[in-house]
Steps between C-alpha positions, in 0.01 A plus 500: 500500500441803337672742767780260468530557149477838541759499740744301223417732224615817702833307644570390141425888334691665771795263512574259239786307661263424748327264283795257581337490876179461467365225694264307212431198820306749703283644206377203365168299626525161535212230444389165492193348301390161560411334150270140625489203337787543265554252230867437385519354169673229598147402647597556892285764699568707801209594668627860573815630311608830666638803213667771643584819371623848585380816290641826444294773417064565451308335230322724284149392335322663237100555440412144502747409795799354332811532641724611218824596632567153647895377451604136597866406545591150597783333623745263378632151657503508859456908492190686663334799377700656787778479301377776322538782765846462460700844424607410146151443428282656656708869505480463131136438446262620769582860575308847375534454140687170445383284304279304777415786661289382808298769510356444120543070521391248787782250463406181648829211610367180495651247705464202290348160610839290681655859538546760792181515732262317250429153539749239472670118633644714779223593680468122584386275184849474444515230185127447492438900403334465154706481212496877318606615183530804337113478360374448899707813621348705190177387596535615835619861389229511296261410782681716756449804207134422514487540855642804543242668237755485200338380179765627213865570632641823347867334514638126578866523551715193605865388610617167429227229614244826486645574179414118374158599674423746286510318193260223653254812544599647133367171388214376756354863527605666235269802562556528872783771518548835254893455517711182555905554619693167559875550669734200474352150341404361185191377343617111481520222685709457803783256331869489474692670722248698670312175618842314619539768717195483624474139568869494627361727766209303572704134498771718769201524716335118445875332512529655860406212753368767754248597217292196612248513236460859613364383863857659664477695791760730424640625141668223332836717517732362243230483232316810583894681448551279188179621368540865591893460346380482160229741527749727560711412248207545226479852605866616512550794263890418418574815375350684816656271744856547332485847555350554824715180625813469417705353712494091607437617869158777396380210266499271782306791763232557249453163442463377891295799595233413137489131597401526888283782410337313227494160755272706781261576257422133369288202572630196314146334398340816378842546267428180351148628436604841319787338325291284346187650455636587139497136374232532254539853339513584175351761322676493184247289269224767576687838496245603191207553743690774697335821389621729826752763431862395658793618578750247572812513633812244570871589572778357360682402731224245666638147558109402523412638179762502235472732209713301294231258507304685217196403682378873579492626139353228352216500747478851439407508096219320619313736740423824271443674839844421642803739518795309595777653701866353584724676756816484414770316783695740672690520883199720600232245391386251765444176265169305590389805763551736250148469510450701798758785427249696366705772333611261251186480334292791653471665198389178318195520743426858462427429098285234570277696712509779235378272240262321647352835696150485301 
């Protein structure tokens, strides 16, 4: 690990454009820890519940042991912590000097429980997988932490469902990180528009008669692409996409290409799962016990999370340890995955960790 850091460092000094190629899949190590016996809140059990993770970077302990430069990012709906080795991510934030600088911070990329190569219906449950919620997959972040040696995370950051995430911690473990960042949600419960979406998604899937209770043998097709539809439409950045496609006939190319793209990557039953795995949050009534430091950030232009709500702000007043940061909309803002174009908000996360450095 360490040679291959220092092989980064000198291909990022020498050349900076060459930070565009570096290959973040073959530098990161990739785990699994097997957490037994875990109890879901919904009172199911699964007798082993695989985590896995992938790391960038060497944790760093000090006299008593304690890993201290420990960084968690998770994941949002249907993501993996993979998805954070992507260019406009990554490039931004791990290289010499940047502001996740892998050779000062171990990040650590959760994939979540029902997400990526953790456990979930797909791997053969199907409908009788336990029931999660937000509070389980915390739980098993926290447990996953513990097993890797990490008592006290120097920084929890979080897009989307990870940014949701993060408030569950701010509240259930207040203590537990130095520095909080949510990207891209709100502190209230999933209603309105936000949870018609969702359960138009999930009734797409259940109306399809090859669904069969979630006992098919292949993807239910039309509701699996019904499903995947509207995810895509809760994404769109309309400002973005009118500029970079602006024509009927490049609309309709991007759009094929996202969908079947998008299609290969899904299992119908465990999209029910993560889609709905946010039925009971709702952090609002307790956002007085949050004593982290946070940075958070929403765009705009998110058709997930509204500004014009008023919902941010508000929440805001109340958590003396909150700094509150809206993006404004523009054709190079992504909407919802704004979250991952780091250089909209890189400098947001460079003053955290310079106030919250002792």
């Amino acid at each position: 690990m360490r040679r291959l850091l220092a092989l980064l460092a000198l291909l990022l000094a020498a050349a900076p454009a060459a930070a565009q190629q570096v290959d973040w899949a073959a530098i990161i190590t990739q785990g699994d820890v097997t957490l037994p016996n875990f109890r879901f809140r919904s009172g199911e059990t699964l007798p082993e519940l695989r985590m896995h993770y992938a790391t960038l970077g060497t944790p760093r302990r000090d006299a008593a042991g304690n890993i201290v430069n420990a960084v968690m990012v998770l994941h949002g709906t249907g993501g993996s912590g993979r998805q954070f080795i992507v260019p406009q991510f990554a490039n931004e934030l791990y290289g010499p000097g940047q502001p996740l600088d892998v050779g000062r911070y171990y990040v650590i990329l959760p994939d979540n429980i029902g997400h990526g190569r953790s456990s979930r219906p797909s791997d053969g449950l199907r409908m009788r997988f336990p029931h999660y919620d937000y509070d389980d997959m915390v739980e098993a972040q926290r447990q996953l932490l513990r097993r890797l040696g990490v008592a006290r995370l120097r920084l929890i950051m979080g897009t989307s469902m990870g940014c949701m995430h993060i408030f569950v911690w701010a509240e259930t473990h207040p203590d537990f990180a130095r520095a909080m960042m949510p990207l891209a949600c709100l502190p209230t419960q999933i209603a309105g528009h936000n949870r018609m979406w969702r359960q138009l998604a999930v009734q797409g899937i259940r109306a399809d008669p090859a669904w069969q209770e979630g006992n098919y043998t292949a993807q239910p097709a039309m509701g699996l692409r019904t499903a995947v539809s509207i995810l895509q439409v809760a994404g769109m950045a309309p400002l973005w996409l009118q500029r970079e496609y602006p024509t009927r006939d490049d609309a309709d190319a991007y759009l094929a290409g996202r969908v079947e793209r998008d299609l290969a990557s899904r299992d119908a039953n465990d999209l029910i799962y993560q889609l709905e795995s946010s039925r009971n949050y709702d952090p609002l009534p307790n956002l007085e016990r949050i004593r982290a430091p946070i940075t958070w950030v929403n765009s705009a232009d998110d058709f997930i999370n509204p500004p014009e709500y008023g919902v941010a702000e508000a929440a805001a007043r109340r958590m003396p340890s909150a700094r509150y940061i809206l993006i404004p909309r523009s054709a190079d803002t992504r909407g919802h995955g704004t979250h991952t174009w780091a250089r909209f908000w890189k400098d947001a996360l460079i003053d955290l960790l310079r106030r919250t450095e002792n």
